[in-house]
C-alpha positions in Angstrom: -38.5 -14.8 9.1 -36.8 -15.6 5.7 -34.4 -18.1 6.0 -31.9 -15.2 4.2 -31.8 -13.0 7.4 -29.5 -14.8 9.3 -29.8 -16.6 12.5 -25.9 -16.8 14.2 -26.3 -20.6 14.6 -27.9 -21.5 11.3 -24.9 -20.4 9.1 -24.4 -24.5 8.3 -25.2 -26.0 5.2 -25.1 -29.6 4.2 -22.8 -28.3 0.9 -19.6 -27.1 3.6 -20.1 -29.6 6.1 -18.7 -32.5 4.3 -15.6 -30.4 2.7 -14.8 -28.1 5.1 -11.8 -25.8 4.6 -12.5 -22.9 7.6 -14.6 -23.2 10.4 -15.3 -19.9 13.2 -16.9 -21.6 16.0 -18.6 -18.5 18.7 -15.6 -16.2 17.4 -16.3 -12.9 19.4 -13.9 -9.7 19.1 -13.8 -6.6 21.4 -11.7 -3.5 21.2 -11.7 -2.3 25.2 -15.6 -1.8 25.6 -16.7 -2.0 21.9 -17.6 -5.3 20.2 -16.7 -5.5 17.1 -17.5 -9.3 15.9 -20.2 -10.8 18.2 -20.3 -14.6 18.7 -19.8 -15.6 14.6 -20.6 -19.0 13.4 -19.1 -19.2 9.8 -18.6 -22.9 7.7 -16.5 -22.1 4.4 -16.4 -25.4 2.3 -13.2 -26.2 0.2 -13.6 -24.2 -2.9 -15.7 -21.8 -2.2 -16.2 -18.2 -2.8 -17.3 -16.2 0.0 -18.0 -12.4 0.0 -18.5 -10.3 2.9 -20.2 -7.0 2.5 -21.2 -4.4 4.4 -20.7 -0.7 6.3 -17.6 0.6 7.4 -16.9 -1.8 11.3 -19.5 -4.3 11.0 -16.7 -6.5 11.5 -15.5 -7.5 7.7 -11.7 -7.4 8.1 -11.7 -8.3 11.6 -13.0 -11.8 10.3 -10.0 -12.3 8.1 -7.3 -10.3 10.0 -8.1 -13.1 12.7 -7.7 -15.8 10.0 -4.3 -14.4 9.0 -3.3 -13.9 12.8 -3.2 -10.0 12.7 -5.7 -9.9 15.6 -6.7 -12.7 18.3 -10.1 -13.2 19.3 -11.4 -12.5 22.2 -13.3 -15.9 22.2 -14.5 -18.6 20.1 -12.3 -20.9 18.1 -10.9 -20.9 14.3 -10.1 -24.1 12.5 -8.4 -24.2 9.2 -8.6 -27.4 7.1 -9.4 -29.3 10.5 -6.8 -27.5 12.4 -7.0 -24.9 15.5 -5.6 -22.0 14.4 -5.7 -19.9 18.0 -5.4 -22.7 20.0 -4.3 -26.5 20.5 -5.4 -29.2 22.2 -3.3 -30.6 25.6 -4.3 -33.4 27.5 -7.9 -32.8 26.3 -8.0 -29.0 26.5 -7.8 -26.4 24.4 -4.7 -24.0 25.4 -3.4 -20.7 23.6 -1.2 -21.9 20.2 2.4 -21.0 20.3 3.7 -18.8 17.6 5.3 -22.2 15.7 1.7 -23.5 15.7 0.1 -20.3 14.0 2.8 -19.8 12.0 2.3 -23.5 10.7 -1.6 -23.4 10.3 -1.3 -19.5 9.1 1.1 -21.2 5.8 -2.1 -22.5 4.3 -3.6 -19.1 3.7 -2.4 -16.1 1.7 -4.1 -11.7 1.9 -4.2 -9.4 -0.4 -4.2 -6.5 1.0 -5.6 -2.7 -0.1 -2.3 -1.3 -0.8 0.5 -3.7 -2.4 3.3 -3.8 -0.1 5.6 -4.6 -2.7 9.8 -4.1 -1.9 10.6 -1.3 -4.2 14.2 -2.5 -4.4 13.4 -5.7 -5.5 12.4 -6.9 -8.5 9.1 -8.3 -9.4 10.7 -11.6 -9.8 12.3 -11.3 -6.6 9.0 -9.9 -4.7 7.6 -13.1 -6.2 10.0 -15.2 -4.5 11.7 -13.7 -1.8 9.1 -15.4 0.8 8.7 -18.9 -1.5 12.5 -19.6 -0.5 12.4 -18.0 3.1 9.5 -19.3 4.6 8.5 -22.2 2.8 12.4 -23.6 2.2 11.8 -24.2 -1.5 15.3 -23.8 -3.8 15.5 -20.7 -5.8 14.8 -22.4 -9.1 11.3 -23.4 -7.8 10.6 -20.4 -6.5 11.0 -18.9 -10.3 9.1 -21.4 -11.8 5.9 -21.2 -9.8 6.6 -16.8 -10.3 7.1 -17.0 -13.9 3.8 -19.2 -13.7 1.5 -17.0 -11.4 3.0 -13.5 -12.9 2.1 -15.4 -16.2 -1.7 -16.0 -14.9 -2.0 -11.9 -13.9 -0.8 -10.7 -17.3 2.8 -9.9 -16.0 5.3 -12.2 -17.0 6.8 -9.6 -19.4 7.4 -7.4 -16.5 8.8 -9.7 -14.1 12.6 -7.3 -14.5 10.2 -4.1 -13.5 10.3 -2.9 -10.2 7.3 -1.6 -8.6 7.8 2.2 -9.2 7.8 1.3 -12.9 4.3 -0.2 -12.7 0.7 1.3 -12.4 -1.0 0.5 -9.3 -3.4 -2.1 -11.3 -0.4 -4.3 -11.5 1.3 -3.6 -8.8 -2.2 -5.3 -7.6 -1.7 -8.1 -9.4 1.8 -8.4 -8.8 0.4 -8.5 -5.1 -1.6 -11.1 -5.9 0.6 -13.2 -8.0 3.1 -13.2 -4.6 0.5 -14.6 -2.8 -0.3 -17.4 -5.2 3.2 -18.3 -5.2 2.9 -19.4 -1.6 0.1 -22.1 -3.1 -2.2 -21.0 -0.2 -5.1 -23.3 0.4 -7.3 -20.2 0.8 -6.7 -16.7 -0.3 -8.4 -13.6 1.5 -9.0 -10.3 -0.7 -9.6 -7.0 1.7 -11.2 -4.4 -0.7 -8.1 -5.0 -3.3 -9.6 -2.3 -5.0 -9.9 0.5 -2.9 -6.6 2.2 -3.1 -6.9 2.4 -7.3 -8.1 4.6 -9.8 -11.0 4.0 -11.0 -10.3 2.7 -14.5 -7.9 0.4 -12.8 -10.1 -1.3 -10.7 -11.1 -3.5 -13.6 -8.3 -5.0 -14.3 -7.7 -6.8 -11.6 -11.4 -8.1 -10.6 -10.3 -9.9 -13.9 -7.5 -11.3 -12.8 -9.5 -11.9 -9.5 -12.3 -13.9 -11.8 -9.6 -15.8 -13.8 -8.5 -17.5 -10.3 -12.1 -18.0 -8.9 -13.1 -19.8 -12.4 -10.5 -22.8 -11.3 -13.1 -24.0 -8.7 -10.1 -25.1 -6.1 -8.9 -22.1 -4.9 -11.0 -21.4 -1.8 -11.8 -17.1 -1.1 -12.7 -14.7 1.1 -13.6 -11.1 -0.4 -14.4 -8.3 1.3 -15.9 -5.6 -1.2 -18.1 -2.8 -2.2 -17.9 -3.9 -5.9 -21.8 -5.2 -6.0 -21.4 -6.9 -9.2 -18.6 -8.5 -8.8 -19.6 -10.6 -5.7 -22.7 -11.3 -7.6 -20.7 -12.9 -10.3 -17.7 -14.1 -8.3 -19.5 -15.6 -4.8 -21.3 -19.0 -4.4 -23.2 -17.2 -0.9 -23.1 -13.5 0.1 -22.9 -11.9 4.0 -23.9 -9.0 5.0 -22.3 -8.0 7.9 -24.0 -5.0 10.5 -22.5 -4.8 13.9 -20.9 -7.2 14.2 -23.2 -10.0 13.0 -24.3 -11.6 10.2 -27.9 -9.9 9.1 -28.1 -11.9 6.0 -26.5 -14.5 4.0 -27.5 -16.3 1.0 -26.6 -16.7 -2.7 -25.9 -13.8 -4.8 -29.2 -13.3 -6.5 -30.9 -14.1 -3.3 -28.8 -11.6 -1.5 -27.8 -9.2 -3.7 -31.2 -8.5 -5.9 -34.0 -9.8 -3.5 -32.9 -8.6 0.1 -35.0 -9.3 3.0 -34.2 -7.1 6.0 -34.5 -3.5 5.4 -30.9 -3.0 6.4 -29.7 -4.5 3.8 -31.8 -2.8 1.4 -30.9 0.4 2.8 -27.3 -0.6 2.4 -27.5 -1.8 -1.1 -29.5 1.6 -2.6 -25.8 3.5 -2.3 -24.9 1.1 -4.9 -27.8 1.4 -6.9 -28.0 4.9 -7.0 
């Protein structure tokens, strides 16, 4: 077997092990008698650029929904930056986190999400800082200089009086994903940003998208069906088909040599 179709417990590499940012440890998930994540193993390394690909419920957002706490697993454990996420340890065992703790361990990670879920009676300004000074405690004035600075890095500072009805739904994207960056999140999660645009939209904000990748210390997690841009934004690939991972790799490896014929399969809709 080629060492791109995936084995579950061979998904560690000596580059994540020594800088490791999130770890999923046997992370199953199941909807009443459906599985939809089955027994994951997953090493992400500080930095790094991840993209998950795949059909429609082979388990893709359930892997970063459960890294922003929108759904628990059913078993396994998630650690982030050394850190339970679902659970904590008492008297030598692991128990179920209380919501202080995942609200805690959930501050070091910021999603973008399909559609914007901007306040359309705020300004962009305030979008950009109305959580900065809520959750993180930071004074106002703070707050506006790290949104001035991220609406500055997604091509929006000029807009930052706007409010979101005034404003295409390519920035409203990156206003999105400007709020996020505010936060400083130690790793950002992307679910198919793109999908709710027009097509001559989508561009602009994979750009954006590239612009924060090309820093090399922001560490992501993308879900997409843009082909080329995980080829030219990810340092390893999944591909994701119930609820496993079928193959992993680098880009190249993944993305113009496949292995398994699933994959290949998968990847022709794209290449058609």
């Amino acid at each position: 077997m080629s060492e791109q179709v995936a084995n579950q417990t061979d998904i560690q590499t000596e580059k994540v092990t020594d800088k490791l940012i999130v770890r999923y440890k046997g992370v199953s998930k199941s909807f009443g008698d459906t599985t939809v994540l089955n027994q994951l193993d997953l090493d992400i390394a500080k930095g790094e650029k991840i993209a998950l690909i795949g059909p429609s419920g082979s388990g893709k957002t359930t892997i970063i929904r459960m890294l922003m706490t929108l759904e628990e697993p059913s078993s396994g454990t998630i650690e982030v930056d050394g850190e339970m996420l679902w659970h904590k340890e008492v008297d030598g065992k692991l128990v179920p986190a209380d919501e202080n703790h995942l609200r805690k361990v959930r501050g070091n990670i910021g999603m973008v999400f399909q559609q914007y879920n901007l306040f359309p009676h705020m300004t962009i300004l305030k979008n950009c800082t109305v959580a900065p000074i809520n959750v993180l405690g930071i004074s106002k004035a703070e707050a506006i200089t790290r949104a001035k600075e991220m609406l500055e890095k997604v091509g929006l500072k000029d807009k930052m009086d706007y409010y979101p009805s005034q404003l295409s739904g390519g920035q409203q994207q990156r206003v999105a994903i400007a709020r996020s960056l505010v936060m400083r999140p130690k790793v950002m999660l992307f679910d198919e940003v793109t999908a709710a645009l027009d097509p001559e939209l989508v561009g602009e904000v994979l750009e954006v998208i590239k612009d924060i990748a090309s820093d090399g210390e922001t560490t992501m997690i993308l879900i997409t069906h843009e082909i080329d841009f995980a080829r030219d934004v990810a340092d390893r690939v999944f591909f994701l088909d119930a609820g496993k991972i079928a193959e992993y790799g680098n880009p190249e490896d993944v993305l113009v040599n496949p292995q398994s014929e699933r994959l290949k399969a998968f990847l022709k809709r794209f290449n058609s």
